[in-house]
PyMOL CGO cylinders between C-alpha atoms (Angstrom):
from pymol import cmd
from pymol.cgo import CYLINDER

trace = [
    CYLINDER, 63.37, 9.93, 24.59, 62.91, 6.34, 24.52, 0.3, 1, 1, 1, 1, 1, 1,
    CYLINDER, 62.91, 6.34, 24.52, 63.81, 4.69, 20.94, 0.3, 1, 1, 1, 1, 1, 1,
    CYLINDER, 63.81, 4.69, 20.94, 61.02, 2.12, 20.19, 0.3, 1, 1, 1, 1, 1, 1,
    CYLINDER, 61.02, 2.12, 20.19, 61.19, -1.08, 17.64, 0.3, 1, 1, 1, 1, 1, 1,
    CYLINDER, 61.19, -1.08, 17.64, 58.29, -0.13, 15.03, 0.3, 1, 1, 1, 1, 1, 1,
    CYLINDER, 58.29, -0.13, 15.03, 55.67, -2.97, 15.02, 0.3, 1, 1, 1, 1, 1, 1,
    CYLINDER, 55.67, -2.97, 15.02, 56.48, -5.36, 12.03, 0.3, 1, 1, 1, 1, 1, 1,
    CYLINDER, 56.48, -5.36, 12.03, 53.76, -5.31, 9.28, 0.3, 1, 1, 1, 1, 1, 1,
    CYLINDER, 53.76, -5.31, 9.28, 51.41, -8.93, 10.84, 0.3, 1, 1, 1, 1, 1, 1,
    CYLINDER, 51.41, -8.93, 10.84, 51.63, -6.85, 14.13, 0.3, 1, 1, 1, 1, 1, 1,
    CYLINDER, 51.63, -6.85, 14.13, 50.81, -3.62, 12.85, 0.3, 1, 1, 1, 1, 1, 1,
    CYLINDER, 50.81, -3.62, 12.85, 47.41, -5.61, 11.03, 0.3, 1, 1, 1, 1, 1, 1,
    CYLINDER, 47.41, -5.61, 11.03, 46.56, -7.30, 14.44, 0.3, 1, 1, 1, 1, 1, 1,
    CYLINDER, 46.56, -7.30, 14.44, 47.23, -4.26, 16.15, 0.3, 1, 1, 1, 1, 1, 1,
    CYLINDER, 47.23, -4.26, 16.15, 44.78, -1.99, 13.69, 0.3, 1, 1, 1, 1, 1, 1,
    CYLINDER, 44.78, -1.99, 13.69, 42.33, -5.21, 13.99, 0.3, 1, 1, 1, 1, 1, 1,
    CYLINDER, 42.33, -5.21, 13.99, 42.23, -5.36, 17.93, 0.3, 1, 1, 1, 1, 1, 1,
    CYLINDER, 42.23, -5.36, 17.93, 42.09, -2.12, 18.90, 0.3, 1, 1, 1, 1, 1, 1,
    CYLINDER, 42.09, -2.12, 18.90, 39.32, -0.79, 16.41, 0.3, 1, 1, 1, 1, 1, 1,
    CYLINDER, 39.32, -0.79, 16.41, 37.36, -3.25, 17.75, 0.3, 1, 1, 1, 1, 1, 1,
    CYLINDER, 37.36, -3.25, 17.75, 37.90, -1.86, 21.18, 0.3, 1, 1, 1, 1, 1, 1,
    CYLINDER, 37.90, -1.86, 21.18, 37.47, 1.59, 20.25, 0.3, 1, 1, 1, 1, 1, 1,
    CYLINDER, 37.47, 1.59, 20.25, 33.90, 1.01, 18.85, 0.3, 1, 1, 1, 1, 1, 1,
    CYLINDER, 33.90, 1.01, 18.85, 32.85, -0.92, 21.78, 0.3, 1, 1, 1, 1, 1, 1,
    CYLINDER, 32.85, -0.92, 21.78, 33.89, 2.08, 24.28, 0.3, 1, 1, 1, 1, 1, 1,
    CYLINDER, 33.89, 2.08, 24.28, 33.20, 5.17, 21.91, 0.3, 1, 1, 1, 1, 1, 1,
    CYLINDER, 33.20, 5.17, 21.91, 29.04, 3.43, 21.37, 0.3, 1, 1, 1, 1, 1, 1,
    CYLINDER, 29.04, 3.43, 21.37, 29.27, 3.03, 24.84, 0.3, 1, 1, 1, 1, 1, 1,
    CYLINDER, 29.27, 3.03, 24.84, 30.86, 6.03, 26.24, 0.3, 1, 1, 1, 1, 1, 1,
    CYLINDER, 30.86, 6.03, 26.24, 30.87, 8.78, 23.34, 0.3, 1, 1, 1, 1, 1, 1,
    CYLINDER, 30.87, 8.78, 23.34, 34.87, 9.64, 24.30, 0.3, 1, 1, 1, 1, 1, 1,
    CYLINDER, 34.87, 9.64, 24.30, 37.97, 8.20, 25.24, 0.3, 1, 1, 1, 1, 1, 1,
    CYLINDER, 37.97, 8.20, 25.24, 40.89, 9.08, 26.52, 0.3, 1, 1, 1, 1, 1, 1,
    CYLINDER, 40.89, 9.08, 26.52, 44.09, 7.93, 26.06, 0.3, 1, 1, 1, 1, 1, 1,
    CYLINDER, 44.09, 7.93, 26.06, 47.05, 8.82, 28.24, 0.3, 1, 1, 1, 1, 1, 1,
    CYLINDER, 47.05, 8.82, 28.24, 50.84, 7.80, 27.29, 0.3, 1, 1, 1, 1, 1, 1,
    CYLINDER, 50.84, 7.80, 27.29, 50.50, 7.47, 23.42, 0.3, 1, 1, 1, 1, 1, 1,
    CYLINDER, 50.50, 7.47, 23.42, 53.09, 10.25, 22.76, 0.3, 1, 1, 1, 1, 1, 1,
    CYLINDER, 53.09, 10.25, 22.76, 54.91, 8.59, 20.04, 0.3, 1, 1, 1, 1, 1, 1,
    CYLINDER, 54.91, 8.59, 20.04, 54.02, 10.19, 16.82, 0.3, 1, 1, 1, 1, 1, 1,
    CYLINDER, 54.02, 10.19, 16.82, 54.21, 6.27, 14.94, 0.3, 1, 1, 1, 1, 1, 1,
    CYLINDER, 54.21, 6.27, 14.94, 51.67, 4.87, 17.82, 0.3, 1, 1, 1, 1, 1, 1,
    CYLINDER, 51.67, 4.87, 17.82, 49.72, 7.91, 17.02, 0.3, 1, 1, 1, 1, 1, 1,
    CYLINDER, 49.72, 7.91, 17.02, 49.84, 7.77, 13.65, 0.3, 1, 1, 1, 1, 1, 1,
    CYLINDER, 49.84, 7.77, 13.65, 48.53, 4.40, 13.94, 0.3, 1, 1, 1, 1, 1, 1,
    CYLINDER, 48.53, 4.40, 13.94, 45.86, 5.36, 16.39, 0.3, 1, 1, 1, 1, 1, 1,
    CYLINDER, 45.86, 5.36, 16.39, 44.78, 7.49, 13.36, 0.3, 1, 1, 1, 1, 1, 1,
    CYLINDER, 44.78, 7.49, 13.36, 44.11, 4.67, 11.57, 0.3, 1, 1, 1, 1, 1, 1,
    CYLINDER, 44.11, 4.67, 11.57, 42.36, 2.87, 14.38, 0.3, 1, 1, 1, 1, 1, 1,
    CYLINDER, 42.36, 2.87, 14.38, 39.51, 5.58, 14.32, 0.3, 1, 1, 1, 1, 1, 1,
    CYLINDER, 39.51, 5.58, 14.32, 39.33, 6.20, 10.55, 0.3, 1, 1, 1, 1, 1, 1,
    CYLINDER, 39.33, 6.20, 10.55, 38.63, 2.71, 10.64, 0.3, 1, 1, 1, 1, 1, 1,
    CYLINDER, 38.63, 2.71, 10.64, 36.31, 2.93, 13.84, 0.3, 1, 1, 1, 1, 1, 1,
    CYLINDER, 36.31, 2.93, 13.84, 34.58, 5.55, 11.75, 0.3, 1, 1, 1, 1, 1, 1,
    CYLINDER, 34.58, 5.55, 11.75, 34.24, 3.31, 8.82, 0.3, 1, 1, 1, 1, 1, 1,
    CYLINDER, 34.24, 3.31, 8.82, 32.80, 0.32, 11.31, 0.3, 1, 1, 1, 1, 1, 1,
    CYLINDER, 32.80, 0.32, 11.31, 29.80, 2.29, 12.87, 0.3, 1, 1, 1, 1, 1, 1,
    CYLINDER, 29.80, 2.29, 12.87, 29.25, 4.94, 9.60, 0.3, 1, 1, 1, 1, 1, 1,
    CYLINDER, 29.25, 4.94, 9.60, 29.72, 7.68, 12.08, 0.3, 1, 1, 1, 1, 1, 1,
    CYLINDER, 29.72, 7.68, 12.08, 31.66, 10.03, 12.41, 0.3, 1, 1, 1, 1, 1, 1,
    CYLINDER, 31.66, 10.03, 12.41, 35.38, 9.76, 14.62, 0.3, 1, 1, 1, 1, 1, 1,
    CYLINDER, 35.38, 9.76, 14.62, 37.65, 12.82, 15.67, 0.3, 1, 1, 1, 1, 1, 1,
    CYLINDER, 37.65, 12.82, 15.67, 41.12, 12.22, 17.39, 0.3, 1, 1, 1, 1, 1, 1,
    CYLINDER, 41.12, 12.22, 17.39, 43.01, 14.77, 18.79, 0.3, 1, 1, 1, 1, 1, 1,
    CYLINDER, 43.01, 14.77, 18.79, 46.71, 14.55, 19.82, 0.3, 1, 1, 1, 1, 1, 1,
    CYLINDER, 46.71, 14.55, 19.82, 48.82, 15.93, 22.14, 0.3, 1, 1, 1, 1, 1, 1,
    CYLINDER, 48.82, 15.93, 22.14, 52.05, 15.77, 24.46, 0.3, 1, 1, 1, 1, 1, 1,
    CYLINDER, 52.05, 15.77, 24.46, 49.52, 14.25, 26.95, 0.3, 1, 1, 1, 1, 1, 1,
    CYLINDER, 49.52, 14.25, 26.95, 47.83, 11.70, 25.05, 0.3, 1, 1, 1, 1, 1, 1,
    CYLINDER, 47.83, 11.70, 25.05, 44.85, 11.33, 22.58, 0.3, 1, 1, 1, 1, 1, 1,
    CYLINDER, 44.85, 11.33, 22.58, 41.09, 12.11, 22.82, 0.3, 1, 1, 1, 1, 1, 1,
    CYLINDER, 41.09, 12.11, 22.82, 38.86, 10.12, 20.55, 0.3, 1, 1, 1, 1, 1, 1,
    CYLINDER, 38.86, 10.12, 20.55, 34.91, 11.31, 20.16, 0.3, 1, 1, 1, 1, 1, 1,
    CYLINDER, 34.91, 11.31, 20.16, 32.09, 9.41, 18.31, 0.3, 1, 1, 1, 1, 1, 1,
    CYLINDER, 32.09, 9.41, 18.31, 29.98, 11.90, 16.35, 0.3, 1, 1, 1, 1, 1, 1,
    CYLINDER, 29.98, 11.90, 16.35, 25.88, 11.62, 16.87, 0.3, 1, 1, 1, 1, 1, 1,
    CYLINDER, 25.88, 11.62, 16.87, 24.90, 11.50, 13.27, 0.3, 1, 1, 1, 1, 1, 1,
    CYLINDER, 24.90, 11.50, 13.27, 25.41, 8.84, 10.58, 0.3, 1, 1, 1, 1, 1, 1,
    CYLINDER, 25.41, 8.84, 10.58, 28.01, 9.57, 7.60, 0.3, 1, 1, 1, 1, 1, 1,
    CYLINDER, 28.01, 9.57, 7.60, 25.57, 11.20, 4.48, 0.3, 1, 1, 1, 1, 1, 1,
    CYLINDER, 25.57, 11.20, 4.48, 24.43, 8.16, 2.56, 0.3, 1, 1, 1, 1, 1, 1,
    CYLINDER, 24.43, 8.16, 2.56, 25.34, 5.67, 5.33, 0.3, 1, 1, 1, 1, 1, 1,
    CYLINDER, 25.34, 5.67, 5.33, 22.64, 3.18, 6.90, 0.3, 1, 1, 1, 1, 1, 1,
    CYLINDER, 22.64, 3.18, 6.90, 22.74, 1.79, 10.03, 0.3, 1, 1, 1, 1, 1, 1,
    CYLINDER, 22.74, 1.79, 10.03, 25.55, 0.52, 11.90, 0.3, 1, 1, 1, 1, 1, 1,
    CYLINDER, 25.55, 0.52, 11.90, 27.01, -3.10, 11.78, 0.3, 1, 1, 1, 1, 1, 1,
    CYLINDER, 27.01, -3.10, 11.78, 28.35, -2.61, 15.48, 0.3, 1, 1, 1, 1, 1, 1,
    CYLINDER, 28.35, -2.61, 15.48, 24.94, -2.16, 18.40, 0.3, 1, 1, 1, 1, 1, 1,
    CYLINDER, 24.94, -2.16, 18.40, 25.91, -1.24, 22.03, 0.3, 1, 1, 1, 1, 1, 1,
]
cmd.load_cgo(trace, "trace")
């Protein structure tokens, strides 16, 4: 396996900031994604954090799965309890 340089802590925040944005636009728009070639537990890891944060941008909510294959990301169809209405709109 393929040794890669972690991302440094401003890329890690750009990273996070970038691709949550992305997510939202294609989970409101599609309901899934799919992800191939993000087998590296750190990128992963911080795909985690790119959907708990997706989930915390539209109050719904967001499951990612992982495997050797890649990850699966799915919008759920109800609003968090207690949550209004989304600050993102398709």
């Amino acid at each position: 396996m393929v040794e890669r340089t972690p991302l440094t802590p401003d890329e890690a925040i750009r990273f996070h900031r970038s691709m949550s944005e992305w997510l939202a636009k294609e989970l409101i728009e599609k309901g899934s994604v799919r992800l191939s070639a993000v087998e590296d537990p750190a990128l992963q890891r911080h795909f985690q954090e790119v959907a708990h944060r997706v989930g915390e941008m539209t109050r719904r909510p967001v499951t990612s799965m992982a495997s050797s294959r890649g990850m699966t990301f799915e919008l759920g169809p109800e609003q968090l309890p207690g949550q209004g209405r989304s600050g993102i709109t398709p």
